[in-house]
DONU-983664 format. One record per residue (C-alpha): residue in one letter; x, y, z. Coordinates in steps of 0.1 Angstrom, whole numbers. Layout:
<tormis>
TORMI, a, X, Y, Z
...
</tormis>
This chain:
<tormis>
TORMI, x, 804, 1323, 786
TORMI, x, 772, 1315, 771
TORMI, x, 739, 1331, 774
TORMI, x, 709, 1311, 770
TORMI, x, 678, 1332, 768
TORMI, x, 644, 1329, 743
TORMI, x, 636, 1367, 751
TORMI, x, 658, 1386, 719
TORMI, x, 656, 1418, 739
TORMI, x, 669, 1403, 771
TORMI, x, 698, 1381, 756
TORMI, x, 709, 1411, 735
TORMI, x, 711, 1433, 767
TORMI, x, 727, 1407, 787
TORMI, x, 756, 1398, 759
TORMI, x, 764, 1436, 758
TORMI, x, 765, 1442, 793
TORMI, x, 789, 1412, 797
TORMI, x, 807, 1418, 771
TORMI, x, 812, 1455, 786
TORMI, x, 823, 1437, 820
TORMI, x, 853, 1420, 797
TORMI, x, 841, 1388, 793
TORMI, x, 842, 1366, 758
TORMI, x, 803, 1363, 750
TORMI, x, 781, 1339, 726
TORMI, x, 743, 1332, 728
TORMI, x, 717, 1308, 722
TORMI, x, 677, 1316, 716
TORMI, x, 666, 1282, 733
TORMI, x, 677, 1254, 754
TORMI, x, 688, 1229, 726
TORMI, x, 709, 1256, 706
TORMI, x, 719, 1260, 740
TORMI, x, 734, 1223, 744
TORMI, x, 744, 1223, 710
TORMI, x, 771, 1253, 719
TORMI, x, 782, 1236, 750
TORMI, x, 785, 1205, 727
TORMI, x, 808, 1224, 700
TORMI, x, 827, 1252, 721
TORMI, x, 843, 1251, 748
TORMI, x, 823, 1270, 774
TORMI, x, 832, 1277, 813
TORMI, x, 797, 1295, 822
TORMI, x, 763, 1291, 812
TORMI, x, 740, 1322, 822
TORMI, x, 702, 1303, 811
TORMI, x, 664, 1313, 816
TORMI, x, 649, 1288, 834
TORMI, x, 614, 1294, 812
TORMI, x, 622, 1285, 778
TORMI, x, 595, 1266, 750
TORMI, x, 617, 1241, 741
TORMI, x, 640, 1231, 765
TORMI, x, 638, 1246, 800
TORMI, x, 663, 1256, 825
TORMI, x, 662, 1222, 846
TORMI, x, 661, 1201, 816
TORMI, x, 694, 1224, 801
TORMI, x, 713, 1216, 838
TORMI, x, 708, 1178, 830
TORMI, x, 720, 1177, 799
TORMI, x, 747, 1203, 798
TORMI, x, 761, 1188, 832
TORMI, x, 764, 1153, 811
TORMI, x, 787, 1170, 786
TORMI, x, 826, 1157, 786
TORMI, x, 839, 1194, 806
TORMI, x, 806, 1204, 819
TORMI, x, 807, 1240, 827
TORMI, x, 791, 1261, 858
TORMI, x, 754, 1273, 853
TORMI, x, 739, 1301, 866
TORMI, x, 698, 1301, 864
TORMI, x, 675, 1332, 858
TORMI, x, 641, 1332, 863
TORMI, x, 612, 1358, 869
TORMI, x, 596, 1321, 889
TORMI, x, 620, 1327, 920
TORMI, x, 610, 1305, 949
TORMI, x, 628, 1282, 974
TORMI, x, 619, 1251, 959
TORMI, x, 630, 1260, 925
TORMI, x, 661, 1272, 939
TORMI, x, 670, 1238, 957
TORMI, x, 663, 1218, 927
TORMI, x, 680, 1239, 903
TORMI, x, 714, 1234, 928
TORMI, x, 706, 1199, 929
TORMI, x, 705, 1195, 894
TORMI, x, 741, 1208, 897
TORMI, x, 739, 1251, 888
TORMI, x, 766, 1267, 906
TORMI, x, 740, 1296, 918
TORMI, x, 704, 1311, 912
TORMI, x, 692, 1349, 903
TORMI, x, 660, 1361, 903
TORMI, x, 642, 1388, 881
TORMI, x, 643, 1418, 882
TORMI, x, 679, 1422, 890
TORMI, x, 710, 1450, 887
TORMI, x, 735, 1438, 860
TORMI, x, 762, 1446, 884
TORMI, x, 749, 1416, 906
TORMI, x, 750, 1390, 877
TORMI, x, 783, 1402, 870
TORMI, x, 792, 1399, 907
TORMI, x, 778, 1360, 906
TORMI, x, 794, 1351, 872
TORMI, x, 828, 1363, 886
TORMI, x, 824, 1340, 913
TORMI, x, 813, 1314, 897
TORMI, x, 841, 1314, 870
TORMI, x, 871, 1317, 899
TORMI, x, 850, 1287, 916
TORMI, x, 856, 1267, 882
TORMI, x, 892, 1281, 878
TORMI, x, 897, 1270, 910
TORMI, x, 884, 1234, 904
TORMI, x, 903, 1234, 872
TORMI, x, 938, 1238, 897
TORMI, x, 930, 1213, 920
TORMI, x, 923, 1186, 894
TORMI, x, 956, 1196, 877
TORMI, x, 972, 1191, 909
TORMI, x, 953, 1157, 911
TORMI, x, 964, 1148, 879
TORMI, x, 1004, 1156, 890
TORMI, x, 1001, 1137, 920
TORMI, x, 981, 1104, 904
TORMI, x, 1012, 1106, 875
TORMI, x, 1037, 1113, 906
TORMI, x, 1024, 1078, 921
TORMI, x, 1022, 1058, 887
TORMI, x, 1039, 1026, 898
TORMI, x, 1064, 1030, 864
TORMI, x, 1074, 1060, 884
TORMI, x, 1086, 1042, 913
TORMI, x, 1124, 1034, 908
TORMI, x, 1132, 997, 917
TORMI, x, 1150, 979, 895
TORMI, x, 1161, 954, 920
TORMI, x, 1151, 920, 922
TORMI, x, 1135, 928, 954
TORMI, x, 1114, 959, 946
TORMI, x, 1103, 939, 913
TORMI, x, 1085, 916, 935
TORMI, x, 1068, 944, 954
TORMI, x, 1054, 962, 926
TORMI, x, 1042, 930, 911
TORMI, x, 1027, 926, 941
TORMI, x, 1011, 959, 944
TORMI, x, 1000, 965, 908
TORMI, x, 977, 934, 915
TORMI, x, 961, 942, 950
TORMI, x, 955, 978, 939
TORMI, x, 921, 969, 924
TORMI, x, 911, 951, 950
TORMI, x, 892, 966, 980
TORMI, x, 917, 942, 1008
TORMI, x, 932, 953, 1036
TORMI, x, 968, 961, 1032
TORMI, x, 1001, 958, 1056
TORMI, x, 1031, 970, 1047
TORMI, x, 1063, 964, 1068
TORMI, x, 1101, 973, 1069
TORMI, x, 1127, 991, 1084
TORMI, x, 1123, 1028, 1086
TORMI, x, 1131, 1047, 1056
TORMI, x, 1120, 1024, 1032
TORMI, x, 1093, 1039, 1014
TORMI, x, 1061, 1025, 1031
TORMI, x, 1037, 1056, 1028
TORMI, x, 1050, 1056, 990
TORMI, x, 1036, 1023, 981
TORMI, x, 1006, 1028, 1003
TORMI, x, 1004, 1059, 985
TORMI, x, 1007, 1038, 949
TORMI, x, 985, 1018, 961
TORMI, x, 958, 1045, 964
TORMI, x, 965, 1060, 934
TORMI, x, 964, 1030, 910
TORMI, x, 932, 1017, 927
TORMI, x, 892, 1026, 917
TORMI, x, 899, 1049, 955
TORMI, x, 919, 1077, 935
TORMI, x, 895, 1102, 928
TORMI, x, 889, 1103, 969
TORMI, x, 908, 1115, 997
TORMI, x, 942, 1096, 1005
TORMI, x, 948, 1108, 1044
TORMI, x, 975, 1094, 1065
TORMI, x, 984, 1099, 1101
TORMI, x, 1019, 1084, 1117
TORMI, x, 1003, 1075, 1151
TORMI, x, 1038, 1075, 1164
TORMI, x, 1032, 1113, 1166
TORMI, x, 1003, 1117, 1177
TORMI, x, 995, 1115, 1222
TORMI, x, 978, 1083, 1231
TORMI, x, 953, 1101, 1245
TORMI, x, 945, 1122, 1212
TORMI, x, 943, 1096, 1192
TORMI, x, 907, 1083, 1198
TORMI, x, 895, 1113, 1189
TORMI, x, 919, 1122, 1159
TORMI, x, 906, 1089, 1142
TORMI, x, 869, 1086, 1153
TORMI, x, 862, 1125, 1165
TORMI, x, 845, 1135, 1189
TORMI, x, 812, 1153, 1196
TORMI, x, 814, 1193, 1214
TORMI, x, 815, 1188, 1254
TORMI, x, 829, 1154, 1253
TORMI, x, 859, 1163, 1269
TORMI, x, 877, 1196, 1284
TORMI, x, 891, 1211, 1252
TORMI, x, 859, 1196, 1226
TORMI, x, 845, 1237, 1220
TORMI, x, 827, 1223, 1185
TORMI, x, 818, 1187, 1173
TORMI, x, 851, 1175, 1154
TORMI, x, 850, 1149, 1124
TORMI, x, 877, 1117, 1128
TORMI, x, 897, 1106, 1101
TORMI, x, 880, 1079, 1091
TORMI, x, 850, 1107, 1079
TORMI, x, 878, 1125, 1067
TORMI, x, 887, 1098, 1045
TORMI, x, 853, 1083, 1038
TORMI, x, 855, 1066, 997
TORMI, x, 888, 1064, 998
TORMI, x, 924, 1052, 1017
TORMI, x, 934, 1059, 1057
TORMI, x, 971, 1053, 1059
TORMI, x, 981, 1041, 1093
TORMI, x, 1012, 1045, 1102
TORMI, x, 1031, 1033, 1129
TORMI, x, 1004, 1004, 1136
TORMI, x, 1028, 993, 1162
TORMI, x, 1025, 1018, 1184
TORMI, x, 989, 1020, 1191
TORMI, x, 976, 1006, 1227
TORMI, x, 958, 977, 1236
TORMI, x, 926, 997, 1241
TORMI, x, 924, 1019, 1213
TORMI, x, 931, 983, 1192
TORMI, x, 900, 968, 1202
TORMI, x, 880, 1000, 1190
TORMI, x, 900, 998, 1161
TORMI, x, 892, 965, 1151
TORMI, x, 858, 968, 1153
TORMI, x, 858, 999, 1134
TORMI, x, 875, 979, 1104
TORMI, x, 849, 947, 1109
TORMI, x, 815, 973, 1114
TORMI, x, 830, 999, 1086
TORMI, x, 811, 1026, 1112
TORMI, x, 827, 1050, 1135
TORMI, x, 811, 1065, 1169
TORMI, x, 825, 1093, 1179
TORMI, x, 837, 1103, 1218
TORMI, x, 804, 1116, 1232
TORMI, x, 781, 1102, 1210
TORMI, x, 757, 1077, 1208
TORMI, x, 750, 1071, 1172
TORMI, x, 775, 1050, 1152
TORMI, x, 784, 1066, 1118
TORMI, x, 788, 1046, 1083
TORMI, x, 821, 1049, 1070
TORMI, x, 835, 1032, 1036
TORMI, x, 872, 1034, 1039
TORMI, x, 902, 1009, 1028
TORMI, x, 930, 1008, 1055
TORMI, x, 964, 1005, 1049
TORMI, x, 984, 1004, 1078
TORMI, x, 1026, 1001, 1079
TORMI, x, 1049, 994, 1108
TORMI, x, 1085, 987, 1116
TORMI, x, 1081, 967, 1143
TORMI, x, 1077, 929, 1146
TORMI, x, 1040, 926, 1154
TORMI, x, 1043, 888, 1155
TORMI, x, 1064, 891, 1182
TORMI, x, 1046, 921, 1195
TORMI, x, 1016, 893, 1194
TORMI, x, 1035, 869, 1216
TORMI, x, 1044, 895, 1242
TORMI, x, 1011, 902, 1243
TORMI, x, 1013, 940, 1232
TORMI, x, 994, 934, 1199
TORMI, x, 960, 920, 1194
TORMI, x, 962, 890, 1173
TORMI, x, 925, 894, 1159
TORMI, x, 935, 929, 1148
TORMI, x, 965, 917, 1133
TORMI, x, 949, 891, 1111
TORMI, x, 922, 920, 1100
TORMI, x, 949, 943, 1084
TORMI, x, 973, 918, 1073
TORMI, x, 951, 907, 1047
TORMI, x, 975, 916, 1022
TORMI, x, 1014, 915, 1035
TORMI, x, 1035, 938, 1017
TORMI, x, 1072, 930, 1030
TORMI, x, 1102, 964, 1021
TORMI, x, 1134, 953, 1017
TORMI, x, 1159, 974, 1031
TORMI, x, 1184, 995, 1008
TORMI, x, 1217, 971, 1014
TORMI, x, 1196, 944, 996
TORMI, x, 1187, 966, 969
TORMI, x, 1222, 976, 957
TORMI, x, 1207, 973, 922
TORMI, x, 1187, 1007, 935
TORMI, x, 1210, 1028, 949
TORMI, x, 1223, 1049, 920
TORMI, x, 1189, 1048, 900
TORMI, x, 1174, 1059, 930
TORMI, x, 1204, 1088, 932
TORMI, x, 1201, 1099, 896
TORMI, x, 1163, 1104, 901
TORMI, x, 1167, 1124, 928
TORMI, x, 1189, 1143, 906
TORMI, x, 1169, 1147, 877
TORMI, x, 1141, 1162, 901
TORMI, x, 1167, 1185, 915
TORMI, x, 1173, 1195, 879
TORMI, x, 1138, 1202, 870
TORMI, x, 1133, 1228, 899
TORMI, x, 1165, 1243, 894
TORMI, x, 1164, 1276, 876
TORMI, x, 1183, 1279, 849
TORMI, x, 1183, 1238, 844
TORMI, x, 1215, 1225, 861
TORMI, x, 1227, 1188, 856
TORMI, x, 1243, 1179, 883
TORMI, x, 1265, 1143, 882
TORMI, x, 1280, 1116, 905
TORMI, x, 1319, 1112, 903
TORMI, x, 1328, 1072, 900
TORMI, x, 1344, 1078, 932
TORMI, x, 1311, 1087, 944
TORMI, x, 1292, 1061, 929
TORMI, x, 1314, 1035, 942
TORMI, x, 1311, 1051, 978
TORMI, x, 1272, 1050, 980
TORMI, x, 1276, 1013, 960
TORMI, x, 1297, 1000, 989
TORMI, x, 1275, 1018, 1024
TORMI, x, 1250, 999, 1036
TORMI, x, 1226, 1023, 1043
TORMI, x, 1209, 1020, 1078
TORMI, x, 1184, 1047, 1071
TORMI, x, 1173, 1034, 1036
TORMI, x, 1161, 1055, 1010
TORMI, x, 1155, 1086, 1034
TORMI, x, 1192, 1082, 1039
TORMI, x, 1203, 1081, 1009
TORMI, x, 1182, 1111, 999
TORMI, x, 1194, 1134, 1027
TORMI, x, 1231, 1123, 1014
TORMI, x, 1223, 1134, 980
TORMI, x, 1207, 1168, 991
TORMI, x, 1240, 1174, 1017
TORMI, x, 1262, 1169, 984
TORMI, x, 1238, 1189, 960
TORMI, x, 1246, 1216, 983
TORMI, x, 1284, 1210, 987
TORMI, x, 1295, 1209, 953
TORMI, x, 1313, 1232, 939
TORMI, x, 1305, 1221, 902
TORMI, x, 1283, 1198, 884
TORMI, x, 1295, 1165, 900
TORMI, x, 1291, 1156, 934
TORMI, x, 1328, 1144, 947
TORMI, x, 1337, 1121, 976
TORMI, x, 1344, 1152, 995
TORMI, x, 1305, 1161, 992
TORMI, x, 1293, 1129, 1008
TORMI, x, 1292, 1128, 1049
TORMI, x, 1321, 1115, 1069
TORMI, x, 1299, 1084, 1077
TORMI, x, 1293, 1075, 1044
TORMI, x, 1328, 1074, 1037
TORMI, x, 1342, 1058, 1070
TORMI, x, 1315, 1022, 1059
TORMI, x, 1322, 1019, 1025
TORMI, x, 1346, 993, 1026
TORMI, x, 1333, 975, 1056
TORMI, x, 1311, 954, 1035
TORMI, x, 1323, 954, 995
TORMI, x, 1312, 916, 994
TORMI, x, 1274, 917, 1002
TORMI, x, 1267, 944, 975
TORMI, x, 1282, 926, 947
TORMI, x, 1266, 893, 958
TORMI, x, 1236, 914, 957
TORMI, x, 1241, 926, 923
TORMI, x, 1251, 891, 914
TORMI, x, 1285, 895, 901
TORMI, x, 1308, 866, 889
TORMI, x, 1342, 859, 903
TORMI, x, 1360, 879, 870
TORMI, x, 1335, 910, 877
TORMI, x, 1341, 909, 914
TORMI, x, 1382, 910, 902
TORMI, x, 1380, 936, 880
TORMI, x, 1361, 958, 899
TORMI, x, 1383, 955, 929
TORMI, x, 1415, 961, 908
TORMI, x, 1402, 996, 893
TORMI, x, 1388, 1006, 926
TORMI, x, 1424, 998, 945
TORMI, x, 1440, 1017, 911
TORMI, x, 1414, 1043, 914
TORMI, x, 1423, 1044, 949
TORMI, x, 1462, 1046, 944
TORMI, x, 1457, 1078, 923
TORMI, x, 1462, 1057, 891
TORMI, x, 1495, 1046, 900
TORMI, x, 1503, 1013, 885
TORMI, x, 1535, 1003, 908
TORMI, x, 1517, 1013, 943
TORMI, x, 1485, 992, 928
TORMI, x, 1506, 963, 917
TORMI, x, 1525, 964, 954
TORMI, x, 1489, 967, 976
TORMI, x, 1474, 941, 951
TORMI, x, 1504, 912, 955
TORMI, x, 1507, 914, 919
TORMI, x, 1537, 920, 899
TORMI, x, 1534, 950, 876
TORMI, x, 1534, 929, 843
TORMI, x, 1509, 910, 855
TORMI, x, 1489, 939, 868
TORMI, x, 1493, 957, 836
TORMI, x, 1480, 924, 814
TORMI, x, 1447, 924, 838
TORMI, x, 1446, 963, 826
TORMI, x, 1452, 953, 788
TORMI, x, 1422, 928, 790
TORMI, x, 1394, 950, 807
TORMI, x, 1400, 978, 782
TORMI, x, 1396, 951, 754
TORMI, x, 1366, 938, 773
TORMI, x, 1351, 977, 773
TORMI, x, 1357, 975, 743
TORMI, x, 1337, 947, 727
TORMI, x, 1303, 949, 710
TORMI, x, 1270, 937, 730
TORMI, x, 1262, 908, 717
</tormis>
């Protein structure tokens, strides 16, 4: 910490009484050797007269609070008064001291002030890891599909439109709406979603606007909506699909007014909030049936941001696998690589996946618990995995885009794979005789085998 002080009695006394408490100590005789410290040492707390010739206390809060990693001040004065209080927190000091005063209570206040700092210095870490979780190169989709989407995305991030993202369940909605929060000039604000699939109709007024105390049976305080709690930055909705007819309308002019009034109050509220909403129903037919406001549909789906499901992403499925276990790896302790057999890959290759990604992820976890090694084996998968995967071969290797000799070759090791590497049994279940069978063989190994051109 530094001590700022233009008394050389005083700054003396209070540099060997911290430095008794255990704390790492330098000093300054005015405000601008004050700043000049800050400038070349990395400093968490300032401890600063507020009377000094040069540069006073105020004047040190302005500047040092315009540094790159602006530390916490604490003001002393002998000049204590409300006033000077208010401004000095204004201005940005953490707290305020007055002369005369027992050592023991600056020590008390610079404790605090430096776990309030540590504690700051967590939560933007934990920022920083979930902004780099979000990054859209950290999105696996190689497929031509996903390609499209994160095109899509990268661009609309830094825009302030409203955003509708559809697609089956399990897709990974709140994951772009997520990226889209993340990427966008939003990021440094809150990013709050609610599935308003789970929450009662009759909640859900009040859980997005709030509600004033005495506005209903159970209101015992005044209760801020999510749209305060997400005021600067993103409210991901959910489940758009299932809200009613009334609570649309309030909705809607919510997202036209930007302004919020809360059950049992009169006054509106400003809010500045970017929506993104998600749903796996068809609104547009939810909008013939009369079940979905058309105005309201048109509002969100500035932007439409179309998922497409896993079994036309076949290009996904093991990169999507493999990242899920090299994240398994990283929390493992000691470090554990664990692999997919080919027996496996060919397996998840060939299902076609009804519950998307989340699917696929609880089917990896199930055979990350299973295995008895460092592979995850057929045996690991579940039974419904295994009793699809050769329902529909065809529509993942048009999906990946295979030719007619791929498609072949692939079929032929999997039948030989499946015959326990027995040629004669392959060559039989095939319609191939064996010489044939074994010249097909001769040319995919030489095929391996070439150079990349």
């Amino acid at each position: 910490m530094l001590v700022v002080e233009d008394d050389d009695a005083m700054r003396d006394l209070l540099v060997e009484e911290l430095c008794d408490a255990g704390y790492q100590v330098v000093s300054a005789p005015h405000g601008r050797a004050g700043v000049d410290v800050v400038l070349g040492t990395p400093i968490d707390l300032v401890i600063t007269d507020l009377r000094m010739p040069d540069v006073d206390g105020f004047d040190l809060i302005r500047d040092v609070q315009a540094t790159r990693q602006a530390p916490h001040i604490v003001m002393i004065t002998a000049f204590g008064s409300i006033e000077t209080a208010i401004k000095a927190v204004k201005l940005g000091a953490f707290d305020y001291i007055t002369k005369p005063f027992e050592i023991e209570e600056l020590i008390l206040v610079a404790d605090k002030a430096l776990k309030d700092r540590q504690l700051h210095r967590h939560i933007q870490h934990l920022q920083r890891e979930v902004e780099g979780k979000y990054r859209f190169g950290n999105i696996v989709g190689e497929s031509d599909g996903m390609q499209e989407v994160l095109n899509l995305v990268t661009r609309i991030s830094t825009s302030e439109a409203f955003v509708l993202i559809t697609g089956e369940s399990g897709t990974g909605k709140e994951l772009i709406a997520r990226a889209i929060h993340y990427n966008s000039a939003r990021a440094g604000k809150p990013f709050v979603a609610v599935n308003l699939a789970a929450v009662p109709q009759q909640l859900i007024e009040s859980e997005l606007f709030g509600h004033k105390r005495g506005a209903f049976t159970d209101a015992h305080s005044d209760r801020d909506g999510l749209f305060h709690e997400a005021n600067g930055g993103t409210l991901f909705l959910d489940e758009i699909g299932e809200l009613a007819l009334e609570l649309q309308a309030k909705l809607l002019r919510v997202l036209q007014e930007q302004e919020v009034r809360p059950i049992g109050s009169s006054k509106v509220e400003k809010v500045d909030v970017r929506v993104v909403a998600a749903t796996n129903r068809d609104l547009e037919e939810m909008m013939s049936q009369g079940s979905f406001r058309e105005d309201l549909y048109y509002r969100l789906n500035v932007i439409d941001v179309r998922l497409p499901p896993l079994r036309n992403r076949v290009d996904d499925i093991l990169p999507i696998a493999e990242h899920l276990l090299r994240r398994h790896s990283e929390k493992s302790s000691p470090p554990r690589t664990i692999r997919l057999s080919p027996e496996t890959q060919r397996i998840l290759l060939g299902y076609r996946w009804p519950g998307n990604v989340r699917e696929l992820q609880n089917t990896i976890e199930r055979g990350l618990a299973l295995c008895r090694g460092d592979v995850i084996e057929a045996e690991d998968l579940p039974q419904a995995v295994h009793e699809t995967r050769d329902i529909d071969y065809l529509s993942p290797a048009v999906a990946r885009r295979l030719s007619m000799a791929e498609l072949e070759r692939d079929f032929i090791l999997l039948v030989l794979d499946d015959e326990g590497g027995n040629k004669t049994r392959t060559a039989q279940r095939l319609g191939l005789d064996r010489k044939t069978l074994y010249r097909k063989l001769e040319e995919f190994a030489k095929d391996s085998k070439k150079p990349e051109a």
